[in-house]
C-alpha positions as CSV (number, residue, x, y, z in Angstrom):
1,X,81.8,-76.0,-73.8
2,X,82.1,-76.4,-77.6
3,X,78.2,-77.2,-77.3
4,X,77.6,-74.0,-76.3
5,X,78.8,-71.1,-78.7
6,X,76.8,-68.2,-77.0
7,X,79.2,-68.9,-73.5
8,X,82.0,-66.9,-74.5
9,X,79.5,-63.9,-74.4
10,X,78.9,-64.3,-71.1
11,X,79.8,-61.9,-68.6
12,X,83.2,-62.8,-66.9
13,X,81.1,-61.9,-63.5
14,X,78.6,-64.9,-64.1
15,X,80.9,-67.6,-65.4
16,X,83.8,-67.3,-63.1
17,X,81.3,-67.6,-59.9
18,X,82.9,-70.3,-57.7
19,X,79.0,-72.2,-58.2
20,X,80.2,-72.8,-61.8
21,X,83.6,-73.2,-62.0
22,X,85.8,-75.2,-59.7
23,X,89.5,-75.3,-60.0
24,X,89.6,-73.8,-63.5
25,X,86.8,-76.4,-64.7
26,X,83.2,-75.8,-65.3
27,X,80.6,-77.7,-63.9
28,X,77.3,-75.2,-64.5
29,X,76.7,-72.9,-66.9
30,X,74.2,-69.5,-65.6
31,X,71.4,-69.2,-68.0
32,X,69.6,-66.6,-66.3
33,X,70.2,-63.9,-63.6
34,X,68.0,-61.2,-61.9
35,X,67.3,-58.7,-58.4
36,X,66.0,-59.7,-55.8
37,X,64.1,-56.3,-55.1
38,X,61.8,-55.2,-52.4
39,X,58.4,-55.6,-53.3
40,X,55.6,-53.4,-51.6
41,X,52.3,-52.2,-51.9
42,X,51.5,-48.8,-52.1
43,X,48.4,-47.9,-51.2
44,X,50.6,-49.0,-47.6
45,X,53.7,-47.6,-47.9
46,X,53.7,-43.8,-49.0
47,X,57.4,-44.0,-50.4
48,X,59.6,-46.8,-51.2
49,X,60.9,-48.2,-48.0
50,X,64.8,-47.0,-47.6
51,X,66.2,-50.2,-46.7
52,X,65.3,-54.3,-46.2
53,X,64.8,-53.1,-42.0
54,X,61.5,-52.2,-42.9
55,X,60.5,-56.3,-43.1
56,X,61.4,-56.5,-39.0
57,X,59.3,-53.3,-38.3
58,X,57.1,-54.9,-35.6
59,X,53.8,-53.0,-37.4
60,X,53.9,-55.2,-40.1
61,X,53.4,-58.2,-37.9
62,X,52.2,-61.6,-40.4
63,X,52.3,-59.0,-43.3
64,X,55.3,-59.6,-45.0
65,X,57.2,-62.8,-47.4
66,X,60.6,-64.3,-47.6
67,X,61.6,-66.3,-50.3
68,X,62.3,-69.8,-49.7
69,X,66.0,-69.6,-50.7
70,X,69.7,-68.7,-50.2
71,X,68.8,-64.9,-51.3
72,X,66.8,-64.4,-47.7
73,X,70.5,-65.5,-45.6
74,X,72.3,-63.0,-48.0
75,X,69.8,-60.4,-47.4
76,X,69.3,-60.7,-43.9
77,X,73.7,-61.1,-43.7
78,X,73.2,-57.2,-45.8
79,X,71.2,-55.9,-43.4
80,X,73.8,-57.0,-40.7
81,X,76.2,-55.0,-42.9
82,X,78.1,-58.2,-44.0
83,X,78.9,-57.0,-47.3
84,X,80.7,-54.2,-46.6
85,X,83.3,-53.3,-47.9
86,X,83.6,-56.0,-49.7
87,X,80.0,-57.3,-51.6
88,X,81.4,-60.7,-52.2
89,X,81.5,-62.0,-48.9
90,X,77.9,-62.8,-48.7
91,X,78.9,-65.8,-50.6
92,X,81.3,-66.6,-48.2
93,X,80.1,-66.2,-44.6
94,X,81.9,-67.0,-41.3
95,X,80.5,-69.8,-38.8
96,X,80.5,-66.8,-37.0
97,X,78.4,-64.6,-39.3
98,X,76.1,-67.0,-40.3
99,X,74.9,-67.8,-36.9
100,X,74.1,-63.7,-36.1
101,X,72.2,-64.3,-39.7
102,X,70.2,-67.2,-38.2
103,X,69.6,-65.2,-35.2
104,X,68.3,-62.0,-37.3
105,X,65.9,-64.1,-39.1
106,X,64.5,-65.8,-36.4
107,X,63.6,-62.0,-35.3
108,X,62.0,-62.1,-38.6
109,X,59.9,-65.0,-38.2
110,X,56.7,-62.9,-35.9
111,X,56.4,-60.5,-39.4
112,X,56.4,-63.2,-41.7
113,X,52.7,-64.5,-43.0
114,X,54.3,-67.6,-45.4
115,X,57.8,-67.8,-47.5
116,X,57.1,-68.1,-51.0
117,X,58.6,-70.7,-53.3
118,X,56.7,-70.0,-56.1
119,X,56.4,-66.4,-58.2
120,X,52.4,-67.3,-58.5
121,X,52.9,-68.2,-54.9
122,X,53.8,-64.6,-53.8
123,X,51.5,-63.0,-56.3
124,X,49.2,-64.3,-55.0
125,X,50.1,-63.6,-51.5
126,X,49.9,-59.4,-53.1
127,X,46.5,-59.9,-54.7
128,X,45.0,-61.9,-51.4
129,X,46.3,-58.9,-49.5
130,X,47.8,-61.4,-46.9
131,X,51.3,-59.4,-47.4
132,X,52.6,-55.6,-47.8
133,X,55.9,-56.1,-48.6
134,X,58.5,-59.2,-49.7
135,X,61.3,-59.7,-51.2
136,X,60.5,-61.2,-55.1
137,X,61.6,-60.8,-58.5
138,X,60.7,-58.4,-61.4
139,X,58.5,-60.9,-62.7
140,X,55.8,-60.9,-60.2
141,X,56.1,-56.5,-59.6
142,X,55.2,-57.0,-63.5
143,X,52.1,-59.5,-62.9
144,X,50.6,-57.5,-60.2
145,X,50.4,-54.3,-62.1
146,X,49.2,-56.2,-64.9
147,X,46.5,-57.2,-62.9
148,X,45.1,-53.8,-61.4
149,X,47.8,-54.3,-57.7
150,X,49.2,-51.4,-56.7
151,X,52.6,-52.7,-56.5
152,X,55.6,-50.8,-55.8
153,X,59.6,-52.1,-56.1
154,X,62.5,-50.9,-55.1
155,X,65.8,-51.3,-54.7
156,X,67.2,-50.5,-50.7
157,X,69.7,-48.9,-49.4
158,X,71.8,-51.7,-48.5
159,X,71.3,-52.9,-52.6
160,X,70.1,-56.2,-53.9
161,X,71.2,-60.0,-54.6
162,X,70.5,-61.5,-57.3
163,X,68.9,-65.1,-58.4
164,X,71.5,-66.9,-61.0
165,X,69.8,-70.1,-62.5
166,X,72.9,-72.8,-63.4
């Protein structure tokens, strides 16, 4: 850790996540953190949808993008209500839990045109109008406006996770 001077400055929040540190000793170091906010387009949805629910509304059949990753289980375990009251036990799901998550995503699976794995991936996904709504990252809201996209995000009801890069 003496190879890194900046770690000490840190917050506590990132560097004592049981993904970096293991009995008192670290074995990653997050570099970079971010939402995972809901992603929409506008000229489709008149107001920002409420809550994540709105990706299993049956109108939006093949019209909407997961990402590729751990972020989907914990959001689909939050729309489940899995994180209440306590937000930390997303990380730390039940047998239990995590098969009702497997179960809610598979309900998913009918809406779901392709999960991204890319940021171009789902930008593109916007501009190609394959998908109204996703879940993504700040970074590609930003690119689609950018380019002319009439991209909304939002954070729901039931809040966000967030991407940490170790």
């Amino acid at each position: 850790m003496t190879k890194i001077p900046s770690y000490s400055q840190l917050a506590p929040k990132l560097t004592s996540l049981p993904l970096v540190r293991v009995n008192g000793q670290v074995f990653g170091v997050p570099f970079m953190w971010g939402p995972d906010p809901l992603i929409y387009d506008t000229t489709v949805f008149a107001a920002p949808p409420a809550s994540w629910s709105v990706l299993w509304d049956t109108k939006y059949k093949g019209k909407i993008s997961v990402w590729d990753d751990l972020p989907t289980v914990y959001m689909a375990a939050q729309v489940l209500g899995y994180d209440k009251p306590n937000p930390d036990q997303l990380y730390n799901l039940s047998d239990e839990q995590l098969e009702a998550v497997k179960k809610k995503l598979l309900e998913l699976k009918p809406n779901v045109r392709k999960m991204w794995s890319t940021g171009g991936e789902l930008t593109n996904l916007f501009q190609n109008h394959e998908v109204v709504a996703a879940m993504g990252w700040p970074l590609m809201t930003n690119q689609l406006r950018k380019s002319g996209y009439p991209a909304g995000e939002t954070i729901p009801q039931e809040n966000t996770t967030g991407w940490i890069d170790h």
